[in-house]
N, C-alpha and C positions, 0 to 999 in steps of 0.2 A: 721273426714272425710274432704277430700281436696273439694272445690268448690268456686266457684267465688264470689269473695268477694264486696259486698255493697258498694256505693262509696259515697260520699260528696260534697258540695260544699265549697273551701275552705274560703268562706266569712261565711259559716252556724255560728249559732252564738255556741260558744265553741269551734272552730277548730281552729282557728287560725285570729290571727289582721294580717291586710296589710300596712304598715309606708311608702309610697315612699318618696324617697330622696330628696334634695333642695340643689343646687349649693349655698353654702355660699360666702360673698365676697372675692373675687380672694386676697387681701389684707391678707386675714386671712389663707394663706395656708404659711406652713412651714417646712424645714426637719429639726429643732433640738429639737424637741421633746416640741415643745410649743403646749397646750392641748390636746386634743381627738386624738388616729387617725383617720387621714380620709380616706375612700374607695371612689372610683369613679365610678367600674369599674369590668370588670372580670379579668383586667390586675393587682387588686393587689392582685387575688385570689391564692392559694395555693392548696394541694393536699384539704385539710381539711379547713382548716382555712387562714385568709387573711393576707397578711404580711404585715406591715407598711413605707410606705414609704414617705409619709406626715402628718403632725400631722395641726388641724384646730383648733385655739381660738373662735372664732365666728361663730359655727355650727349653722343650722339653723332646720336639721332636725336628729336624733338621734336613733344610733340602742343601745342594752341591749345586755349584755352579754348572750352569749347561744341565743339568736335570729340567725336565716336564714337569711343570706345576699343573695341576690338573683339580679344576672345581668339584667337590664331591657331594654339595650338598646344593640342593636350588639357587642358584641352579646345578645341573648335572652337566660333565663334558666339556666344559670349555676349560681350554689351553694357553698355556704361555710358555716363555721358557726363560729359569732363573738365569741372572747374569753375572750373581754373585753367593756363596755361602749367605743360606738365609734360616729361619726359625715360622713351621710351618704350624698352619692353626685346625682346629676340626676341621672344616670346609675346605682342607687342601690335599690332597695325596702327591708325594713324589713320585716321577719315574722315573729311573735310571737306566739307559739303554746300556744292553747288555751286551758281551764277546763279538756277537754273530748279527747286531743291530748295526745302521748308522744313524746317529742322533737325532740329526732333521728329518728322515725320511719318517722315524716316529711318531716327531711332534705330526709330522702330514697324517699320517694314519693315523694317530688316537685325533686331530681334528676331526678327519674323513669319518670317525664310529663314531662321533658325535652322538646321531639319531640312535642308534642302536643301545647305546649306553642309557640316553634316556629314556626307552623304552622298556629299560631292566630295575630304573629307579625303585624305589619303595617307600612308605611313609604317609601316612596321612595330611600331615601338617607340610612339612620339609622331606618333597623327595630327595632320596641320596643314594648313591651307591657301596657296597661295602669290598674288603678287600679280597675277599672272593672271588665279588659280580668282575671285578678289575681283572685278576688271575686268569680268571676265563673267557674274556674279552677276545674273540679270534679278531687278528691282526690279519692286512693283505703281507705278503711276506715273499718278493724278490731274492734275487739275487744279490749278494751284497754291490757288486760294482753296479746295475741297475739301482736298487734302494739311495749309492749313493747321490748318483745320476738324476734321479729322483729328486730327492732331496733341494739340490743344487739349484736346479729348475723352478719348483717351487717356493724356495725362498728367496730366492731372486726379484721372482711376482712380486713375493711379499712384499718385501723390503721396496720396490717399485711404489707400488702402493702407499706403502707408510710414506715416503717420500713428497709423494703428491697430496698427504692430508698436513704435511709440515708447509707444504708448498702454500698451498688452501687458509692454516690457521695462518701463517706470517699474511699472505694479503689479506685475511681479516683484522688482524692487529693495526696493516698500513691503513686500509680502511675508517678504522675508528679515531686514529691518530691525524689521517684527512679530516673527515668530516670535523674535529676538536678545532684543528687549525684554520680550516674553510671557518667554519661558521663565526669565530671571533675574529679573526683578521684580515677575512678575504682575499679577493686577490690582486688589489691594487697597491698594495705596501703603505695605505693611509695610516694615520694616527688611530687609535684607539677610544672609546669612551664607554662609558659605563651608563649601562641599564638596569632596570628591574631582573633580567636574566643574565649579568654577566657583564663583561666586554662585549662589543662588536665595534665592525670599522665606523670609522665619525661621521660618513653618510647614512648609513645602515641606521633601522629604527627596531624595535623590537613590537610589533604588530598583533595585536588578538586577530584568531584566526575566523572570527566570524566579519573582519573588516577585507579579508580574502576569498571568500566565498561562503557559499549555506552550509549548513550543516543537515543533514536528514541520515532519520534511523533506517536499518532493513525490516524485514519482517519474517516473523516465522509464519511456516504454513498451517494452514486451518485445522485444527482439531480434529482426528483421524486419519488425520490423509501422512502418505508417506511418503518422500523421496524414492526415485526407483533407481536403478543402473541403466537401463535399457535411455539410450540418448534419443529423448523426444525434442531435441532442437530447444530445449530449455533450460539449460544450465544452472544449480543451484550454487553459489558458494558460500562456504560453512569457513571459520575460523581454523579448522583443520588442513584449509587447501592452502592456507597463508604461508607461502616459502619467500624468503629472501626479496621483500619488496615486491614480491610478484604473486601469480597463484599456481600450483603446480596443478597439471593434466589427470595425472593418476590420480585416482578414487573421486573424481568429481561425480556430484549425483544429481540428479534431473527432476524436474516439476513433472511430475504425471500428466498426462493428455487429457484433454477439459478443466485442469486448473491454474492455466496462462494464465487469465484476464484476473485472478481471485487479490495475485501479489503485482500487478503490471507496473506499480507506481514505483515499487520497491528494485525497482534495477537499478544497475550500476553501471555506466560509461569509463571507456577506458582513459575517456580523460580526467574522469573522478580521480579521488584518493580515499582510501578505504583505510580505516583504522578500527581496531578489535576494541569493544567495548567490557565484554565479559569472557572470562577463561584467560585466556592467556591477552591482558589487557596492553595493550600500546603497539600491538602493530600494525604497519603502516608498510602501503606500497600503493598498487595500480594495479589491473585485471591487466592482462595480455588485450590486444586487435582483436584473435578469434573469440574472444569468451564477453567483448562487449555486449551489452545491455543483456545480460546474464541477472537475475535475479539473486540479492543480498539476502544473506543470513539476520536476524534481529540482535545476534552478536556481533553485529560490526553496525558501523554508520561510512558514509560516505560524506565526503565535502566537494561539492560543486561549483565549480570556480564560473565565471562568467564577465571578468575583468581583462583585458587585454596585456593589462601591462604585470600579470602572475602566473608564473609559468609554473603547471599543476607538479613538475616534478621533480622542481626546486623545492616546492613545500613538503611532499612526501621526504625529502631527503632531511629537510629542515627541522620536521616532526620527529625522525629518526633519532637524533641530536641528543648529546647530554643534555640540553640547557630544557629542551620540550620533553624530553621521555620525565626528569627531573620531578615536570609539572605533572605529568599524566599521575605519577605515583602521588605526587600529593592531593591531587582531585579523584583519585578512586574510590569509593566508597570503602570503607573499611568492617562492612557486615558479613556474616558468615559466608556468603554469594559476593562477593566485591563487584560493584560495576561501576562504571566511568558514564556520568551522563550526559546525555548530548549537550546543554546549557553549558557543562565543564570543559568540552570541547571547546565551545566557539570563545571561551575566555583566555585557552592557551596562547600564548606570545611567541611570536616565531620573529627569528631572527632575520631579515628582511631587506634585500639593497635596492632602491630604487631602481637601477636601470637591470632591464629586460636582460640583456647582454651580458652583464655580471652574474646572473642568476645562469644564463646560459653556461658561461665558462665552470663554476660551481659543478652544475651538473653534467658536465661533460666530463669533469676529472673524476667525478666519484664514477659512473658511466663505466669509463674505461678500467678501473678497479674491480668491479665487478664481471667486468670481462675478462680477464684475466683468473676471476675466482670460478666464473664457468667454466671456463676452458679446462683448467686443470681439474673440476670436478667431474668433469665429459673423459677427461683421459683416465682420472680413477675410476671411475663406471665400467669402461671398458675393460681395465688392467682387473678388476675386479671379474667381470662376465668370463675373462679370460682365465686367472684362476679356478674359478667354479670348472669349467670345463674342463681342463687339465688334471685336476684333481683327480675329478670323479674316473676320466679314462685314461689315467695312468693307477691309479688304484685299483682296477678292477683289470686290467689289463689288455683292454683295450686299444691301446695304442701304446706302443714304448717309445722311449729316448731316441734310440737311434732312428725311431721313422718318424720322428715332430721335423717339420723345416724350424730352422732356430734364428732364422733370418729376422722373423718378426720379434724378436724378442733383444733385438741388437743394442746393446746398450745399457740394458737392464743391469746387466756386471755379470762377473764369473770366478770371483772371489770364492773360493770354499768357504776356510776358514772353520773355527768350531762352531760347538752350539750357541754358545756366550760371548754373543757379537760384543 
């Protein structure tokens, strides 16, 4: 039967030791791999486990393999778990699960106190927790064969998860590695020649983008007036919605009611290509079908193509490109505000092949690349909402082990194993 589960204190004796960390001398920090690594921080933390980026000969205070590294200073709460004897720094507390703990079920529970821990923080500058707040930290605290049970389940997710973001960075890698090869050698196995940007194939030109279509700025909106949430059927987008050549849904924000007509010139068609002029400069994509003639932020511009024989998202792809991002960086202005001006736009050089059909093939391979990077981004979304849920009502006791169907989770693995994958 499911019901709330008994909790601890995680200083109780058997649950767990508390090790805080000790800045060793600044002399003894290193990157070529002279002693221990060292952690500092949440900034050398990883999905699971911490990456190393300095190594310390004269540690002062020391985590164990399969011990909880645990962030104690700003932030507060977040976890990892060592995979090796390491040399820990202020910003670190070890935990070591104790007699009557199982390892992982911990790292899930001092995850799970997350909010609570930072709730107890202190400090004006740099919240932190001290080894007290830690001690007294009530833990949820099962049964050990449950905890382990627990545990098992949970990391499983995990490691599900990390899988699919390994899965994600490699097709970004093939991605980059396409677009390098696409854009210098195409895909007819032609000879090669040499441009102002580079190689491309010997039919291929290298084209200013304003011999491709117009260039036009967006605009911001009038002086007092604010973007709302509430969706009046006028879609604003900001450099902010700019995801993966596309625009994402979430946090879109709307032209208030009576100031349609104020920006009407300033929309975007989804057969536009839209690229970021200011903040984050050189991105490029296309609006989705539903968010066409969506009104443009004055951070971005759009290029309007009206050529028959230029396919809008061959160029977006094109623009992407070392050989054009290249250019964007060297045409941005370099003042305290850096922007990219329209005029700089329309002089960029895009790598370019005559026929229609070539430009189609191009975009069809990178297309499919990107599907694949959804896909498994759609399955980490899920694997992830599924975690959150499992967490929270196996934690709380809400639902036990033995009453999850485990069917859905077929696959994922059932390796125990220790803490220190």
């Amino acid at each position: 039967m499911s019901g709330r589960i008994s909790t601890v204190r995680l200083g109780d004796p058997g649950v767990a030791e508390v090790i805080l960390g000790q800045s060793p001398p600044s002399s003894s920090y290193n990157d070529v791999g002279d002693g221990l690594p060292f952690f500092q921080g949440k900034a050398d933390f990883g999905l699971l486990h911490p990456i190393p980026r300095k190594w310390c000969n004269a540690g002062r205070k020391f985590a164990a393999a399969g011990d909880i590294l645990m962030s104690v200073r700003a932030p507060v709460g977040d976890v990892n778990i060592a995979t090796s004897d390491c040399v820990i720094g202020r910003g670190i507390a070890a935990i070591r699960a104790g007699s009557r703990t199982d390892p992982w079920f911990l790292y899930f529970a001092l995850f799970y106190s997350k909010p609570v821990l930072e709730g107890r923080a202190t400090g004006s500058t740099f919240a932190s927790v001290n080894k007290a707040t830690l001690n007294d930290l009530d833990i949820p605290f099962p049964e050990r064969a449950e905890q382990v049970a627990i545990g098992l389940i949970l990391r499983n997710l995990v490691e599900k998860i990390e899988q699919e973001g390994s899965i994600i960075s490699t097709a970004h890698n093939l991605k980059r590695a396409a677009m390098r090869e696409l854009f210098t050698r195409g895909l007819r196995g032609e000879p090669q020649k040499e441009t102002d940007i580079g190689p491309v194939p010997e039919s291929w030109a290298a084209i200013p983008v304003a011999q491709l279509g117009v260039v036009k700025g967006g605009k911001r909106m009038p002086k007092g007036v604010s973007l709302v949430r509430e969706n009046t059927g006028r879609p604003y987008i900001r450099v902010t919605d700019f995801k993966d050549h596309s625009v994402r849904d979430e946090g879109i924000l709307f032209v208030p009611v009576g100031y349609e007509d104020v920006i009407r010139r300033y929309r975007i068609s989804s057969k536009d290509v839209y690229i970021s002029i200011a903040g984050s400069i050189g991105l490029v994509g296309q609006v989705p079908e539903h968010l066409d003639d969506a009104n443009l932020t004055e951070n971005a511009a759009k290029i309007v193509f009206e050529r028959d024989d230029v396919l809008p998202q061959y160029v977006m792809y094109a623009l992407a490109s070392d050989a054009c991002q290249e250019q964007i960086g060297r045409a941005t202005s370099k003042n305290a505000q850096p922007k990219l001006a329209l005029s700089r736009i329309e002089q960029i050089l895009v790598p370019f092949p005559p026929m229609l059909e070539e430009q189609k093939e191009v975009v069809s391979v990178l297309d499919a690349i990107g599907r694949k990077i959804d896909l498994h981004r759609k399955k980490r979304a899920v694997l992830e909402e599924l975690f959150k849920a499992l967490l929270h009502k196996l934690m709380t006791g809400e639902i036990r082990v033995d009453e999850l169907d485990l069917s859905a989770l077929e696959g994922v693995g059932t390796d125990s194993g220790g803490v220190a994958a």
